[in-house]
N, C-alpha and C positions, 0 to 999 in steps of 0.2 A: 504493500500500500504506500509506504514511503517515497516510493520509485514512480508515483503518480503523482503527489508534492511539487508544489512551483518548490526552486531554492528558496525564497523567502519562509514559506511554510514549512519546509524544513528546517529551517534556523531559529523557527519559533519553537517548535517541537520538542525538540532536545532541551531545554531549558523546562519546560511544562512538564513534561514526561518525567525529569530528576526534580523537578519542585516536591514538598512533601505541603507548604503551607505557601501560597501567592494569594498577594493584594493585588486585584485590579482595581487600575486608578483610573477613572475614567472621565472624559471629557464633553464639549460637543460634538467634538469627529462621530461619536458612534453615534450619537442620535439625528444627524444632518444625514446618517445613511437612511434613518425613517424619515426624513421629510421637515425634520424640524431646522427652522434656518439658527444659523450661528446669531445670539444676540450681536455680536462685535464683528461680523464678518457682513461682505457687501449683503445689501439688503435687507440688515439686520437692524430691528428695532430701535438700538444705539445707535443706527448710523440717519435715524427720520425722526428721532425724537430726542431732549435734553434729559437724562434721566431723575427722576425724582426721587430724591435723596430722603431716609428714613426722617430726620429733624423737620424736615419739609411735610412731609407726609404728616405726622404728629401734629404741629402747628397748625396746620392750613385746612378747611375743608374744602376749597377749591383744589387745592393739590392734590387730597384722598379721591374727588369727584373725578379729576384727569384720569389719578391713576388705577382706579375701577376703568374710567373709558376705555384706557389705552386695553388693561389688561382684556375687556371684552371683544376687542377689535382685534387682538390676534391671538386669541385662544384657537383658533381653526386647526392651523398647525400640528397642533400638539393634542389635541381632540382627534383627531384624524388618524395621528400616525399610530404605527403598529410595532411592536419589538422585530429586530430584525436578528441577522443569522449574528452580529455581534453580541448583542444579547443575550441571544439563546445560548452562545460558546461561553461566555460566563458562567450561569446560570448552571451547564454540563460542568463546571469545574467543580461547585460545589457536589454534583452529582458522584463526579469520583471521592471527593474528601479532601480536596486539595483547597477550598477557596476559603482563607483564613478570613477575609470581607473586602466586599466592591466599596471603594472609596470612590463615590464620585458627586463633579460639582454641576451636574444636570438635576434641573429642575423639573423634569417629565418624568419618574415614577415609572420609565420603561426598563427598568434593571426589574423590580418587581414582578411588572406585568409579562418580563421576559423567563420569569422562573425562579430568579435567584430569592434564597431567602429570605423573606424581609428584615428577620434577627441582623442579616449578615453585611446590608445595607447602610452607608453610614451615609450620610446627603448633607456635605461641605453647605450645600449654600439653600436649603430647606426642599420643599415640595412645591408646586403651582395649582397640584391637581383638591386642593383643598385650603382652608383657611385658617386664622386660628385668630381669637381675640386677645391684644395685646394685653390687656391689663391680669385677668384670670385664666388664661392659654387655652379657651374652651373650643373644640375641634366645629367647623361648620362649613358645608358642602357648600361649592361653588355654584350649582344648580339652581337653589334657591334665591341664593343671591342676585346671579346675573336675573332672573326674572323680577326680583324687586327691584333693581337697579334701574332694569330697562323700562319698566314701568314707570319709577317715581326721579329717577337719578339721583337718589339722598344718595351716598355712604354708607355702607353698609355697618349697624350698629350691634353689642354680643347682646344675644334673648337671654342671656341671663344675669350679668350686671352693668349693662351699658355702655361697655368698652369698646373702644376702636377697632374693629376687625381690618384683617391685613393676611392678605394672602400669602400662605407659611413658609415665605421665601427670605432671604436677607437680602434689602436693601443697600445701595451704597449710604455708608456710615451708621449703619447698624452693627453690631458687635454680633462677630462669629458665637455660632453657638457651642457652650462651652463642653460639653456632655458627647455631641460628634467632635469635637477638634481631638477629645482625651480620648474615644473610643479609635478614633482615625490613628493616633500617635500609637496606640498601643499595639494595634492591628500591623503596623509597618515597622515595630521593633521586633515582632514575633515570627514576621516573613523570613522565607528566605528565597523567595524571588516575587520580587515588585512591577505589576507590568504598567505601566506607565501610557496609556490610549487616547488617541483623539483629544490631545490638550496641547496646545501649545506652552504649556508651563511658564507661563510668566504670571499668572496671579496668583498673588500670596496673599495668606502664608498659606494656601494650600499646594501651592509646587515646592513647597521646601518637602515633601514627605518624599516626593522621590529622594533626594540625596541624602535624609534621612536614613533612608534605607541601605543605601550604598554605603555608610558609614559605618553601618552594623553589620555588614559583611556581608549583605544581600543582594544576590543576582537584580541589575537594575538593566529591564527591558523596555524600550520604547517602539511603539509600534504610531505612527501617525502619516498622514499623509506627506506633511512639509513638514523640515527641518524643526527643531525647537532650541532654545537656549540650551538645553541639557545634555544634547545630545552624545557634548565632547565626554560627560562623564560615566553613559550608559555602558554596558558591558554589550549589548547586543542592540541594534539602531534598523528595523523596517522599516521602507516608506512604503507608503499604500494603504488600499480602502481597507478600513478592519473585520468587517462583517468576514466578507471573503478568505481572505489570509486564516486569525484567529478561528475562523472556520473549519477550514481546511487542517490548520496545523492541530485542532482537538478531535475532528473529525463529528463536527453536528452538521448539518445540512441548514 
């Protein structure tokens, strides 16, 4: 079966294969293969709109009202797409025993939807597909929301003590949250091989966890379309689509 292997897929393999515990790090490479556009890439939301800042948000109900707008103006995306073969190759590594936790800073909920464990899931920078009210952290569907939104366009307020609701993602100047950051670190001291996917690595401090890993003697793999800052210090460096490759080299379809 090997002998069917692009090289690239091959060069993943061997590392996977002698893995006993890997962190998949993951980014938007894997989910722009379901359809969801890169926030920061052409086309992308940051490139048509100023983003609204969490202190802003808080303060302003004109700002909460935009940013309800925006966010119901390009939920499609991400409403739409489906886990793809990247996914699912995750998702199979827990299946072997080998996936110590997906670290990733996507906001679509498709690691989940694509198998992996939920336990195993840590989400740098929250969820989209749900909300949560700031004051008492009480969990509330988007569903309902966007229906009274589009009706009334108030802000959406918590039904049970009147707090700010905000969809369960970290805004810029919102503080990482601290319970994934400890589970994340923990998770990449324990590895011993880190695969590093569809992230360009330049936002921190969630790209400091690759070299983290490297420092603890951890096989550091990068698999992404184009080059990233890190490259020079990965032990193993693919370019190309992930679905495909990390497909091939676990053998999910």
């Amino acid at each position: 079966m090997i002998g069917a292997l692009s090289a690239e897929a091959r060069r993943l393999k061997g590392p996977i294969d002698r893995a006993r515990r890997i962190v998949a790090f993951t980014g938007a490479g894997i989910s722009t293969e379901s359809g969801i556009p890169d926030f920061r890439g052409p086309g992308g939301i940051w490139t048509k709109f100023r983003p609204i800042g969490f202190d802003e948000f808080v303060a302003s109900g004109e700002a909460r009202r935009e940013y309800w707008r925006r966010r119901f103006a390009t939920l499609g995306p991400m409403e739409r797409a489906r886990p793809n073969r990247g996914h699912r190759a995750v998702a199979g590594l827990a299946g072997r025993g080998k996936l110590e936790a997906v670290v990733t800073q996507n906001i679509d909920g498709l690691h989940q939807r694509g198998g992996a464990p939920p336990g195993r899931v840590i989400e740098l920078h929250g969820n989209a597909t749900y909300a949560r009210c700031l004051d008492c952290g009480e969990r509330h569907e988007i569903a309902p929301i966007r229906a009274a939104f589009l009706e009334r366009e108030e802000p959406p307020l918590c039904r049970t003590c009147g707090g700010i609701v905000k969809s369960a993602t970290i805004s810029f100047g919102q503080a990482m949250p601290q319970d994934a950051m400890a589970r994340a670190e923990a998770a990449t001291l324990a590895c011993d091989l880190f695969m590093a996917m569809g992230s360009s690595l330049t936002v921190y401090p969630a790209a400091a966890f690759p070299l983290l890993a490297k420092r603890n003697g951890a096989t550091l793999a990068i698999l992404n379309r184009d080059a990233t800052g890190l490259d020079g210090y990965a032990d193993l460096v693919v370019h190309g689509e992930i679905g495909p490759l990390l497909g091939a080299a676990t053998g999910v379809d």
